[in-house]
DSSP file (Angstrom, degrees, kcal/mol; ACC not computed):
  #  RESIDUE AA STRUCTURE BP1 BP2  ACC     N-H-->O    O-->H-N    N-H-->O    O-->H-N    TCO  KAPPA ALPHA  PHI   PSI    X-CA   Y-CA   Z-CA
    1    1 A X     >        0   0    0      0, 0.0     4,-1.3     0, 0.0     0, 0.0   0.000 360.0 360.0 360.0 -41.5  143.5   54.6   15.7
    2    2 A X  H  >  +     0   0    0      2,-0.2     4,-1.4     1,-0.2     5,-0.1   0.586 360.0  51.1 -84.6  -4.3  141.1   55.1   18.5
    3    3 A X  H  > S+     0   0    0      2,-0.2     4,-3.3     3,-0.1     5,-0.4   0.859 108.2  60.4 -79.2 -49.9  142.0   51.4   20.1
    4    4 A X  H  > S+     0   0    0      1,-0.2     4,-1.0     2,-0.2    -2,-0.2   0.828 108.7  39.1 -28.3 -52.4  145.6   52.9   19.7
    5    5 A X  H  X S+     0   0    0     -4,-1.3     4,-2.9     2,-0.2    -1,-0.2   0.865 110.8  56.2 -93.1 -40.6  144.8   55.8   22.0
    6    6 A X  H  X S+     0   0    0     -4,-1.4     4,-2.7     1,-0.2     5,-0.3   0.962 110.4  52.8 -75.4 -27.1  142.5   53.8   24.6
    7    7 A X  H  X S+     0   0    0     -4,-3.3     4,-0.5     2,-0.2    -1,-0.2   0.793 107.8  41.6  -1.1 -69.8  145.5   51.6   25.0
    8    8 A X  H  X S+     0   0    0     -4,-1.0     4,-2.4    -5,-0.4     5,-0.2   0.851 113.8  56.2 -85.3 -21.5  147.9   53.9   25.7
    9    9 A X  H >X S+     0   0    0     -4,-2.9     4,-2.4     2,-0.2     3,-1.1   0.980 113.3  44.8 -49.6 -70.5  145.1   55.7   28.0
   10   10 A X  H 3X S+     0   0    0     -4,-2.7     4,-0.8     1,-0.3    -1,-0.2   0.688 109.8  53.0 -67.8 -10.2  144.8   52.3   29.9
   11   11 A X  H 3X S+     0   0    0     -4,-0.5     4,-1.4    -5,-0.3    -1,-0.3   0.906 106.4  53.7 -80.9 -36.3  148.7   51.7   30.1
   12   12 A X  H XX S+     0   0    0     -4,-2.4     4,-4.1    -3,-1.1     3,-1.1   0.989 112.0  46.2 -56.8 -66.0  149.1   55.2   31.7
   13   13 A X  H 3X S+     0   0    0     -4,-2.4     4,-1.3     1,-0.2     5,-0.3   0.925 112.1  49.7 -53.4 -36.1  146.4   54.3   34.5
   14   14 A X  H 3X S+     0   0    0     -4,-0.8     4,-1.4    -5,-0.4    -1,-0.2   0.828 108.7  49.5 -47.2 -44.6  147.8   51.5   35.0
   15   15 A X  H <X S+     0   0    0     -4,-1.4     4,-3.5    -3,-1.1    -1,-0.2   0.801 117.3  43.6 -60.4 -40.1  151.4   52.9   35.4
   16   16 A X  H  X S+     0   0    0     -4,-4.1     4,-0.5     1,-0.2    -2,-0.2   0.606 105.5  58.3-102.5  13.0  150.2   55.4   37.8
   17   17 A X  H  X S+     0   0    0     -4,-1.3     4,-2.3    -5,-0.3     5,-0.2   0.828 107.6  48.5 -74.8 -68.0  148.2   53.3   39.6
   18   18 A X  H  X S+     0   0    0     -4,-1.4     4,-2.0    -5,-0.3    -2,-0.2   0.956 110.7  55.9 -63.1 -53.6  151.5   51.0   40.3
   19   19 A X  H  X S+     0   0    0     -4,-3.5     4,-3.3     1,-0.2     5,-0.4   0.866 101.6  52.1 -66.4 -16.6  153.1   54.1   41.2
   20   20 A X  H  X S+     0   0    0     -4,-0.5     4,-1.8    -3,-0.2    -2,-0.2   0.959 108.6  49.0 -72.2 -46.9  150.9   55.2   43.9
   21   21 A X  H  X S+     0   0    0     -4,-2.3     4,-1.0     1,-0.2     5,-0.2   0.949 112.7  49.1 -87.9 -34.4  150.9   52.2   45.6
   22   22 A X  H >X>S+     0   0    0     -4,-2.0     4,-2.4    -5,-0.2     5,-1.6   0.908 115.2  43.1 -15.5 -65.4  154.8   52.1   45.6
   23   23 A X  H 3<5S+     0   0    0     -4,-3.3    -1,-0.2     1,-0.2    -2,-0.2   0.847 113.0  56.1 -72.0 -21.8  155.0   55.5   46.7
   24   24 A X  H 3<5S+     0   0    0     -4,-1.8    -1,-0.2    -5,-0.4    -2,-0.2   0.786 107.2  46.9 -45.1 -43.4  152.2   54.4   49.1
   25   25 A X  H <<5S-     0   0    0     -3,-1.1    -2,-0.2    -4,-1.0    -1,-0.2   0.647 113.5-122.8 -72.2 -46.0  154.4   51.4   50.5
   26   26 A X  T  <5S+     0   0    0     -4,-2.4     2,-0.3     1,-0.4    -3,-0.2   0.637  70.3 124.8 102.0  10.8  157.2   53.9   50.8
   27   27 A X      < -     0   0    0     -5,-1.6    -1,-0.4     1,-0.1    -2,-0.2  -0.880  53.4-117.0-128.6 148.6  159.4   51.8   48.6
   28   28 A X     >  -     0   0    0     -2,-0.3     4,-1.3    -3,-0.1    -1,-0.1   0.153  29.3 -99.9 -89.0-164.7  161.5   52.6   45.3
   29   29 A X  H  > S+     0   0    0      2,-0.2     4,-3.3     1,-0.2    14,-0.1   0.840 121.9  43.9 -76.5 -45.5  161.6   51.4   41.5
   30   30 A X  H  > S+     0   0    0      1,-0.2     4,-3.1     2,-0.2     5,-0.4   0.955 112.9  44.1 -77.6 -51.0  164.5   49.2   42.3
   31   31 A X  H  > S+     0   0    0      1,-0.2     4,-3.4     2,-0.2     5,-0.5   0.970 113.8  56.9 -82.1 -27.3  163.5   47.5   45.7
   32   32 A X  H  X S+     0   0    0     -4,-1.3     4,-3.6     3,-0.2    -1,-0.2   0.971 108.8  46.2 -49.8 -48.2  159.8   47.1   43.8
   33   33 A X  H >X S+     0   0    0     -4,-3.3     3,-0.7     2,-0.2     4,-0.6   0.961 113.1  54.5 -39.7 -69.4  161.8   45.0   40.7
   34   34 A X  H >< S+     0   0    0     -4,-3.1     3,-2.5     1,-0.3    -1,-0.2   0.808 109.0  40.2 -32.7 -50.6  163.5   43.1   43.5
   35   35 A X  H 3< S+     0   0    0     -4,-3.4    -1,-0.3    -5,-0.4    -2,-0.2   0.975 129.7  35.3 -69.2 -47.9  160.5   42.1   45.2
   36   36 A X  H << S-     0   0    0     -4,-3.6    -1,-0.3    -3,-0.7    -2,-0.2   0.632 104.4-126.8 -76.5  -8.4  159.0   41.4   41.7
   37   37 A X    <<  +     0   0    0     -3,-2.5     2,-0.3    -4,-0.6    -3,-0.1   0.991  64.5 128.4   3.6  90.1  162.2   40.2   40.0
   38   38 A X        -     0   0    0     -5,-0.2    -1,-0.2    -8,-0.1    -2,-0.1  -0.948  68.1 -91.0-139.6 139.8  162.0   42.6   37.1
   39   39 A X     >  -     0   0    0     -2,-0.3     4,-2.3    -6,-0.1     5,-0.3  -0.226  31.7-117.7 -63.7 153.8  164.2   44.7   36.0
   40   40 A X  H  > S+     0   0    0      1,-0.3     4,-4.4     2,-0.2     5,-0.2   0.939 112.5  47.0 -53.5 -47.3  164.4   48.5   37.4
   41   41 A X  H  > S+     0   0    0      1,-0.2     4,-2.3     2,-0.2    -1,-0.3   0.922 105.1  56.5 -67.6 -31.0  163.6   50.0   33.9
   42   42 A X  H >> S+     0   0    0      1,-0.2     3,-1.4     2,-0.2     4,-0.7   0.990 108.2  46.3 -60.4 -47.5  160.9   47.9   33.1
   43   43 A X  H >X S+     0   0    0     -4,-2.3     4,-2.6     1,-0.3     3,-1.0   0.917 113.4  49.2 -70.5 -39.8  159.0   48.9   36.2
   44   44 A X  H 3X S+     0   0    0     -4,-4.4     4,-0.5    -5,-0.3    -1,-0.3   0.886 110.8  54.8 -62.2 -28.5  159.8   52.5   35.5
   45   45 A X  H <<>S+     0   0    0     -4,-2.3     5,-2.1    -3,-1.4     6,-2.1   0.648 112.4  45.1 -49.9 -31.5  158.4   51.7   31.8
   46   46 A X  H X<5S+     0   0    0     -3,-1.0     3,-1.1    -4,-0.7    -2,-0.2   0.810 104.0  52.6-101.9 -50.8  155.6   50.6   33.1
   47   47 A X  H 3<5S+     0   0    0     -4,-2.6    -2,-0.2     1,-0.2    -1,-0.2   0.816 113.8  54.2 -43.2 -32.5  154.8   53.2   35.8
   48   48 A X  T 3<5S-     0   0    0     -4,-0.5    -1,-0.2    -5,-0.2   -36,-0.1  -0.170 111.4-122.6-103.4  42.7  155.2   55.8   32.4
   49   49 A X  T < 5S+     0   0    0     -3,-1.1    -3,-0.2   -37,-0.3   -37,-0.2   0.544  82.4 125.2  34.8  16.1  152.9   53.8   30.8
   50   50 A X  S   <S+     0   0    0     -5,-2.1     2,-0.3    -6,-0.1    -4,-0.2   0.608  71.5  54.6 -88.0 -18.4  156.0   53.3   27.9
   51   51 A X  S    S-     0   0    0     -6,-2.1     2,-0.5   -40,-0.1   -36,-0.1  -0.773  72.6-145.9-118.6 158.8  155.5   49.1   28.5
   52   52 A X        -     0   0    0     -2,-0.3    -6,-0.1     0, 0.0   -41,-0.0  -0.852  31.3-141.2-127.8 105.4  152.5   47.1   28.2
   53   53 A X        -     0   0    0     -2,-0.5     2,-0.3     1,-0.1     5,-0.0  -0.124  12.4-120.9 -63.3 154.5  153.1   44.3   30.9
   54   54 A X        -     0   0    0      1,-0.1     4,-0.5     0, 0.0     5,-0.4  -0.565  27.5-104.7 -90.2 155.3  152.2   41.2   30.3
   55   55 A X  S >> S+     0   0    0     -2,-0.3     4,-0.9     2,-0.2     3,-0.5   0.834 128.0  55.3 -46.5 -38.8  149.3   39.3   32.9
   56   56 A X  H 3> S+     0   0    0      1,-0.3     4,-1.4     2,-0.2    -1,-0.2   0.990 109.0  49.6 -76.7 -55.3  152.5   37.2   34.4
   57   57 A X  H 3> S+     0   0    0      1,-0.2     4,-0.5     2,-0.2    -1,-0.3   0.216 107.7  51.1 -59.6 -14.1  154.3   41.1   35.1
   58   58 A X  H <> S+     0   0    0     -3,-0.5     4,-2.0    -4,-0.5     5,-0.4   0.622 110.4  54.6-123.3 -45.9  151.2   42.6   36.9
   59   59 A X  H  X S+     0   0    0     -4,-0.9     4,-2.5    -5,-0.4     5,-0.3   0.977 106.7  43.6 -46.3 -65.4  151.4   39.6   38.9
   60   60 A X  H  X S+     0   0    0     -4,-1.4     4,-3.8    -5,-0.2     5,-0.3   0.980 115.8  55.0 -65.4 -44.3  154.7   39.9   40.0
   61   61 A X  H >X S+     0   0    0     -4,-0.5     4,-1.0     1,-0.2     3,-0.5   0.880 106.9  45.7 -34.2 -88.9  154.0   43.4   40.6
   62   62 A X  H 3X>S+     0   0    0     -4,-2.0     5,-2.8     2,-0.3     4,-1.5   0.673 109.7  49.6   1.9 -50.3  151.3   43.0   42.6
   63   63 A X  H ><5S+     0   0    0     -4,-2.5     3,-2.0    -5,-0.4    -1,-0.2   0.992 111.1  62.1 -76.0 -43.0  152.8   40.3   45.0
   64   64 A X  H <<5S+     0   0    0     -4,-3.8    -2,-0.3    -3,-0.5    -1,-0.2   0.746 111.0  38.9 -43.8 -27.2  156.0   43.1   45.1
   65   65 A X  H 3<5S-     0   0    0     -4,-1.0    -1,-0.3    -5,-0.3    -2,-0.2   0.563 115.7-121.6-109.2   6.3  153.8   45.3   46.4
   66   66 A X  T <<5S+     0   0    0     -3,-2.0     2,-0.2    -4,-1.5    -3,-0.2   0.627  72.4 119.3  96.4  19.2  152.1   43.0   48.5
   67   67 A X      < -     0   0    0     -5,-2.8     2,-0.4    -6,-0.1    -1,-0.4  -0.631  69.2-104.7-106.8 159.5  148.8   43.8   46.9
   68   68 A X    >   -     0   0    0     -2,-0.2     3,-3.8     1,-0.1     4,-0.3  -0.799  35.2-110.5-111.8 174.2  146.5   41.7   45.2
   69   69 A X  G >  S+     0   0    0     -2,-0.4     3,-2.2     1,-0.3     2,-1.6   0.700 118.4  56.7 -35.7 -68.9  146.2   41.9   41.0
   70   70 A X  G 3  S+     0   0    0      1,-0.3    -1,-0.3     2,-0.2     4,-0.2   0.467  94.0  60.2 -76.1  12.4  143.1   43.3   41.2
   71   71 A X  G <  S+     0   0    0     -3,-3.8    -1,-0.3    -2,-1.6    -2,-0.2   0.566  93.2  73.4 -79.7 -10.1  144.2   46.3   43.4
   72   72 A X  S <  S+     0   0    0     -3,-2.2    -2,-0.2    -4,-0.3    -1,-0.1   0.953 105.5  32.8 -99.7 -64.2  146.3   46.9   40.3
   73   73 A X  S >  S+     0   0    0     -4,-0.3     3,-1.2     2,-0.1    -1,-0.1   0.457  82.9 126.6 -85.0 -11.1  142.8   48.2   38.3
   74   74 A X  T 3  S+     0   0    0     -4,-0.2    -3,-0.0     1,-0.2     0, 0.0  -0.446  76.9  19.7 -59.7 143.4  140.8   49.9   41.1
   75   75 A X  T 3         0   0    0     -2,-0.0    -1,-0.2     1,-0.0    -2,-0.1   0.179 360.0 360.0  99.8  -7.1  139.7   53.6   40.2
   76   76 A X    <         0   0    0     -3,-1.2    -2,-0.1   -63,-0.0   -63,-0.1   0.749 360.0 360.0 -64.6 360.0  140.3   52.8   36.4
């Protein structure tokens, strides 16, 4: 149970982590998918910490926002 919960802890930072630098960028859910080709809901799944992205998805994040992965993890 208590891995359960640091989990979901470390999918939430993660999520809002990805949304800060979005909103950071100045750019939505949708033009981030583009740039990532992902779909809009996943990236919004993922910002609400509801998805747990695979290493290949962080990636593509990342490059969408023009960051690199490990900007993806700072402050965690």
């Amino acid at each position: 149970m208590r891995n359960v919960l640091r989990k979901d802890l470390a999918l939430t930072q993660v999520g809002k982590r990805v949304r800060a630098l979005r909103n950071e960028k100045g750019i939505s859910q949708e033009t981030l998918a583009e740039r990532s080709s992902l779909h809009r809901t996943y990236v919004g799944g993922v910002e609400r910490g509801l998805r747990n992205p695979s290493l290949k998805s962080l990636d593509r994040i990342a490059k969408g926002l023009g960051v690199r992965l490990s900007d993806l993890f700072v402050g965690l």
